[in-house]
N, C-alpha and C positions, 0 to 999 in steps of 0.2 A: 555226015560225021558228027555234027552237034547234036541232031535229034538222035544216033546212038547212045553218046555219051549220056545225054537229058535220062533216057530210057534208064541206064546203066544207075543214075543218082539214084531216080525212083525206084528200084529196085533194091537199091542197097539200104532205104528208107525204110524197115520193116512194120509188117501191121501191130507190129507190138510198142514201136517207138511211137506210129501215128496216137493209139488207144493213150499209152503214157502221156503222151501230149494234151489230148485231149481231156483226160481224164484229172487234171494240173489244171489243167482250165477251169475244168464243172468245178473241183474244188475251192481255187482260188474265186470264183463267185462265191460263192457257199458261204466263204468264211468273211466275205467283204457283207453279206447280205445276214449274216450271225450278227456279227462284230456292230451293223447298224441295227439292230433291232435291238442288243443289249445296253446299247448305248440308248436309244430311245427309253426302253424301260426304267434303265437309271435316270433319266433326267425326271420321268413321270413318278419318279418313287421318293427320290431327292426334293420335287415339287412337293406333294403331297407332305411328306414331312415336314418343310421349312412352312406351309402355310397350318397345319397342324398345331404345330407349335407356338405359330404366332397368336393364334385366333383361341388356341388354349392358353396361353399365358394370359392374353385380355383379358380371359373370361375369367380367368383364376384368380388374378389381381383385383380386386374388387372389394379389399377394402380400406379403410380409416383408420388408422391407427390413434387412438387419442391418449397422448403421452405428458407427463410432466413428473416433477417429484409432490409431495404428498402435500396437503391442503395449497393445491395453486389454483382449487378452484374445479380441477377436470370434471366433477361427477356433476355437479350442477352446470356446468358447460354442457355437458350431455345432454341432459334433461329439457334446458333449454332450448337445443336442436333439435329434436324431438317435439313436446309438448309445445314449447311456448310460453310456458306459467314455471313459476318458483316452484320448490318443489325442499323441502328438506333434505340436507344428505348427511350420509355419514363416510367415514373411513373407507373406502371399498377394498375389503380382502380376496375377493375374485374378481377376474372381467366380466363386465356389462355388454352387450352386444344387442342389437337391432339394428332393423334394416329405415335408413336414411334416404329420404327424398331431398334433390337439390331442390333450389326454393326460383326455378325459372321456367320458361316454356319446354325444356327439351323433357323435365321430369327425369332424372336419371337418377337412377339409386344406387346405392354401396352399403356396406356392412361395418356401419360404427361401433367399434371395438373400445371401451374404455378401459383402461389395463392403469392396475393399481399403482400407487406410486411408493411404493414401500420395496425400497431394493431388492427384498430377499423373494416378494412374490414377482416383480415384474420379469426380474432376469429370463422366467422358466415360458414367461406368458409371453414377450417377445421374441422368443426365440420361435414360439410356437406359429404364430400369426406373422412375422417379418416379413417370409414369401409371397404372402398373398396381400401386403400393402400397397395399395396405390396411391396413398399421400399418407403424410404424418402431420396429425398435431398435436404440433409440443408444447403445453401450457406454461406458461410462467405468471408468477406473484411478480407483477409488476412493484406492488408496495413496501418487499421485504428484499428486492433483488440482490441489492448491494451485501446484503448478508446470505445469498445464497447463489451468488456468481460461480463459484466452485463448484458446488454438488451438480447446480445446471449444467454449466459444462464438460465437466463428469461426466455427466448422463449420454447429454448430446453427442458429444465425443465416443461413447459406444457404440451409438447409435449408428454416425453417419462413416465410421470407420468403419464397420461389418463388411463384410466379403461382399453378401447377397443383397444388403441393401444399396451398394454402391454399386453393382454392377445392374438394378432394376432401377436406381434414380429414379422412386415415389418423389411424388410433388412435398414439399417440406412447408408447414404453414407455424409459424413461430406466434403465437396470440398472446403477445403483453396483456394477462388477466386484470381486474381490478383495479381499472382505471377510476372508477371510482371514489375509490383514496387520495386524497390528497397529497400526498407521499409517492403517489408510485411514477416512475420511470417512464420516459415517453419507449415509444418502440426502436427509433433511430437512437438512441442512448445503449439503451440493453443491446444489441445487435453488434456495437461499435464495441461494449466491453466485452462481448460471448466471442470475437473475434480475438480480440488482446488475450482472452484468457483461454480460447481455445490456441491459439499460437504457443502457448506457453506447456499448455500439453502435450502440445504435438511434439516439442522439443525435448522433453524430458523423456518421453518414450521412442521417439524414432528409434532409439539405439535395438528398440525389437525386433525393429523391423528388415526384411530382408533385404540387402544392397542389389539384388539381381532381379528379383520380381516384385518385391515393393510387398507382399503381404508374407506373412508369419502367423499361426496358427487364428485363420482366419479374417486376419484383418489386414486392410488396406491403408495407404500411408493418403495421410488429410493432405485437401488443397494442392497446389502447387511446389514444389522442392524448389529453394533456392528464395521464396518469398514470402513473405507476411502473410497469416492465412488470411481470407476472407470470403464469404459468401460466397461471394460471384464465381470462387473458380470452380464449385460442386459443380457436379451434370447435373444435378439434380433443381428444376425451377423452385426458388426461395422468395418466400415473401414473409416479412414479419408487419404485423397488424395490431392494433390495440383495441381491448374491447373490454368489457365489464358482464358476466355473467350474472350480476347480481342487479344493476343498473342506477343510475342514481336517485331514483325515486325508493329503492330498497324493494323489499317482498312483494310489494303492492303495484311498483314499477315492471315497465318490460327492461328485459335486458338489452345492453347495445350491443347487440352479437351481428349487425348489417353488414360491416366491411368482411368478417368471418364469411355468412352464408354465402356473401360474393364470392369470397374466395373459392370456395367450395362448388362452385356453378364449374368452375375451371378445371374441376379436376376431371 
């Protein structure tokens, strides 16, 4: 009686249900053995891209930004790095640019970019060069500081505000120029007021800035919110240094540019 009944199921099980079945099966592989090859290829495409981009951004970032406002010194700074010997300079109405060997065993090079300090040429010239900086340095007149705290942090202040510089955080090397003089300003001094009077900036313009994302046609809000600006809170590695491009023996002298080219091994 059971083995009737058994016979009677299989019967009623037609070849077209079995094929259906079957055929649900080959599919349902198919799409499990699809679904893992395109996920494979994504991860391979995805890879390739993220390491693409990393190893082009290195490569593209590659250079020096050499910034200050006008007679603080930058073009013979330059030269300095470079040659080694005095060198007369004048006003620079364009950037200067060569290629810079660090001054240690690894020998690594970058593209020093000196970019005029006359507001009306630099604005077009950093804009131009920003992306591909991999540190900055920002010269200062150690000897006239006090008369020109403002414009400096002005400057600085555009600077490390920018969208694109603050989201690549180049190494920032702040060189009190012109030590030299008798008169001029140690580096822990300048640092302590570019902080007071960058705070002071930051306060008058925040109201640009936007309460949701923090930046407004292109810039990004300084420091920390809620605190006194200060150095430390950048991403970006800061160090301020004093040096004299001129040096104290004058033309005839080397210059005291050592803590600088140290710097510069780092980057």
């Amino acid at each position: 009686m059971e083995e009737h009944k058994l016979h009677e199921d299989l019967e009623d099980f037609s070849e077209e249900q079995l094929m259906e079945s079957f055929m649900r099966e080959v599919l349902s592989e198919e799409a499990v053995f699809i679904i893992g090859v395109l996920v494979a290829l994504a991860l391979v495409i995805l890879t390739i891209v993220f390491f693409g981009n990393f190893w082009g951004s290195s490569k593209a970032r590659n250079a020096v930004l050499l910034l200050g406002l006008c007679d603080s010194g930058k073009t013979l700074l330059f030269t300095r790095l470079l040659l080694g010997t005095f060198v007369r300079t004048q006003t620079s109405i364009t950037e200067n640019s060569t290629t810079y060997k660090s001054k240690d065993d690894r020998g690594s090079s970058w593209t020093l970019i000196d970019v005029p300090g006359h507001e009306s040429l630099r604005v077009q010239i950093v804009e131009k060069y920003k992306a591909v900086a991999q540190a900055i340095l920002f010269v200062v007149d150690s000897s006239i500081f006090q008369k020109e705290v403002r414009d400096v942090a002005e400057f600085l202040y555009s600077i490390l505000t920018d969208n694109i510089v603050a989201k690549n955080a180049p190494t920032l090397v702040v060189a009190c120029n012109k030590q030299d003089i008798s008169m001029a300003k140690s580096a822990k001094l300048i640092q302590q007021q570019l902080e007071k009077e960058l705070n002071t900036l930051r306060l008058t313009r925040s109201a640009a800035l936007s309460s949701q994302d923090g930046a407004v046609g292109g810039s990004v809000y300084l420091g920390k919110k809620g605190k006194d600006f200060e150095f430390s809170q950048l991403p970006n590695r800061v160090e301020f240094i004093e040096c004299s491009a001129l040096g104290s023996k004058g033309e005839d002298g080397d210059a005291d540019i050592h803590t600088l080219e140290n710097c510069l091994t780092k980057i």
